[in-house]
N, C-alpha and C positions, 0 to 999 in steps of 0.2 A: 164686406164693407165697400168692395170695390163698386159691385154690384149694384147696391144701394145712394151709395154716391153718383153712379150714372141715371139710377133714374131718379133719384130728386132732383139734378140736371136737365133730364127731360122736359121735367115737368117747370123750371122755371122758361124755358123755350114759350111757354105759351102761360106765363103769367098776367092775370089782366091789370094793369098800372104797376108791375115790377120798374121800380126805380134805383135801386142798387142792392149788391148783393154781398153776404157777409158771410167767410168760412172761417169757422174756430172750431177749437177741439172740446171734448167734452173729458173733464178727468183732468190727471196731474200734468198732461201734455197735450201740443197738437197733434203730433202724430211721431211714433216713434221707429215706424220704419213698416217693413212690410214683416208679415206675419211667418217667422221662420221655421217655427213648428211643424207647419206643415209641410217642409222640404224636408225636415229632417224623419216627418213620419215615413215618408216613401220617397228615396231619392231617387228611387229607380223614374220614379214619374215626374220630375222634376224640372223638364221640360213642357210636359203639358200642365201643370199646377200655376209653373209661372206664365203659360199662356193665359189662363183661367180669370188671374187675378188682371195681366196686363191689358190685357184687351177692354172691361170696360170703363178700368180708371182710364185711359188713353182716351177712351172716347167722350169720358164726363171733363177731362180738362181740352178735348176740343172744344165744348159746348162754351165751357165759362170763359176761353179766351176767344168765341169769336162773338160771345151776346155783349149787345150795347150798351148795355149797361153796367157800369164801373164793381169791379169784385175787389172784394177787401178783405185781405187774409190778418186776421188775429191771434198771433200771434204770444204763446205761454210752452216753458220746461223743454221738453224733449222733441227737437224739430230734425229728424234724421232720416236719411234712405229716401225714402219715395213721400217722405211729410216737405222736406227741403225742395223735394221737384213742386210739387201741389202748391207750396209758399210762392214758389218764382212764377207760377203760372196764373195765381191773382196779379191784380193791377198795381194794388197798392199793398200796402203791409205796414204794420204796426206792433209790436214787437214788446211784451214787456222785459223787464229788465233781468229776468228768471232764465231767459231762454237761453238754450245754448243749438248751434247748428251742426251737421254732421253727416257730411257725403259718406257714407260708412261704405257704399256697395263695394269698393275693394278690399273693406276687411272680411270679406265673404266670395271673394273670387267673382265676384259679378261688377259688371258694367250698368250703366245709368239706364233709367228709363224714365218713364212720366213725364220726358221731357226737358232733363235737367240738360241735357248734351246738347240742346238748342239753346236754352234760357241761361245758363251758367255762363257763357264766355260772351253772350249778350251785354252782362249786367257787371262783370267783371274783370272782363277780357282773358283774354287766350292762358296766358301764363298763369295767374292767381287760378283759373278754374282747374289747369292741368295741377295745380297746388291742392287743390283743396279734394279734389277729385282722388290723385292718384296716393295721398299719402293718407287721405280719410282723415283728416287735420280738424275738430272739433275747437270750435269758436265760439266765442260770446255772442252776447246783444251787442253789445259797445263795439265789437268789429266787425259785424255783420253788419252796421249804421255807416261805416267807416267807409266799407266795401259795397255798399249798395246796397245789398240786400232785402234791406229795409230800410224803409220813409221814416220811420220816430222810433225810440224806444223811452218807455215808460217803467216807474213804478206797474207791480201786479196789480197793488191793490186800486191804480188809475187805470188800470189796459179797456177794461167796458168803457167809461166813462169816454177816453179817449177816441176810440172804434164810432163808437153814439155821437159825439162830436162831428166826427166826420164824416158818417152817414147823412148827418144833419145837413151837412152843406154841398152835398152830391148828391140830396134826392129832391131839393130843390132848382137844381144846376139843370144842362140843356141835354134829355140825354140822349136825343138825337143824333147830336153834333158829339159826345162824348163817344158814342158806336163807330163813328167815322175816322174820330184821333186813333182809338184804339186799333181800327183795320190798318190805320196807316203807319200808324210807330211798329205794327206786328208782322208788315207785310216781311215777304223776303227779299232782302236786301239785295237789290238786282243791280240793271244800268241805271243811271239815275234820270234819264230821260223818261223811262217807264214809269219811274218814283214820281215825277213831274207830275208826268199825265195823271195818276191815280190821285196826288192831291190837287190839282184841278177839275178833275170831275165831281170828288167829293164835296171841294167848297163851292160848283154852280147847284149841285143838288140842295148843301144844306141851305144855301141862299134863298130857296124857295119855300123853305120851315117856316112858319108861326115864329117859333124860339128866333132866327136871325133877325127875324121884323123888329120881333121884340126887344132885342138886345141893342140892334142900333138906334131904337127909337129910345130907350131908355137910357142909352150913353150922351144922346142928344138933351135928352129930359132931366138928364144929373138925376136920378133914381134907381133905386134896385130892378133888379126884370126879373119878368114874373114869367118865368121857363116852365112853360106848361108837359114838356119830355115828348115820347115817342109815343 
């Protein structure tokens, strides 16, 4: 699955009019952790098994957090292990009210990966992640809304309808200028003189987009703007 998640990855890399992108699970959950059978079939290999798997989910949630275009994790039932890293590593998130969350990797002797040990103290700072992290503390929707986690939570039987909603009003938004927010809110929190610079170059580039013409003339015109994307 890892596998396959990387190159469906790939392949949005060179979507022609991709305007947003949307990961749900299929089944009673989004994803319930990583597949532990396979350590337990041969633990002697169990080193190169979890290379196997790691290497090219790492590299498909490269892809979805550096494309410009807004990814939106949707969110149902059993969100745990390396499903909780994949959630943090979309942009948005949407949550129905079913879910429950669950950094489990220390009830298994293992430490994070997929990126939770970047994203986690990001979204909920230092202490709540050593919380949630070290004691494997499984939580709701309603605290995971609390705690960042996620942007809304919904009724199940609203979570599409929800998701559709707001795809709706991100595939018509600028998604040029959304590529840019997203390298900047993602960059690494450096000197903040460097921080400057990088949103300064960003906003004389996207100054030169269609989309800014359009938005300032359309703020000028009291109308909607017509964000033609990237």
């Amino acid at each position: 699955m890892a596998e396959a998640l990387h190159a469906a990855c790939r392949r949005l890399q060179h979507w022609p009019g991709l305007r947003v992108v949307v990961l749900s699970g299929e089944g009673r959950a989004f994803m319930a952790g990583g597949d532990l059978a396979s350590f337990h079939d041969s633990l002697a290999d169990a080193p190169a098994t979890a290379g196997h798997m790691i290497t090219p989910l790492h590299a498909a949630l490269l892809i979805l957090t550096e494309l410009p275009q807004p990814v939106i994790a949707c969110l149902h039932g059993a969100i745990a292990g390396a499903g909780v890293s994949i959630a943090l590593a979309c942009d948005l998130a949407i949550a129905a009210d079913d879910a429950r969350f669950s950094i489990a990797y220390a009830r298994i002797g293992a430490s994070l990966d997929a990126g939770c040990s970047w994203s986690l103290p990001r979204i909920v700072g230092l202490r709540k992640a050593m919380e949630l992290s070290l004691l494997a503390t499984t939580i709701d929707a309603g605290e995971a809304l609390r705690l960042g986690l996620v942007n809304c939570v919904v009724p199940p039987a609203q979570l599409a309808d929800e998701v559709a909603m707001l795809v709706r009003r991100l595939v018509v938004g600028p998604t040029a200028a959304y590529g840019r927010i997203k390298r900047l809110l993602r960059m690494h929190q450096g000197r903040l003189a460097e921080h400057l610079e990088a949103e300064r170059t960003a906003f004389c580039a996207g100054a030169a987009d269609h989309d800014f013409r359009e938005g300032v003339l359309a703020f000028f015109d009291k109308r909607a703007a017509n964000f033609i994307g990237c």
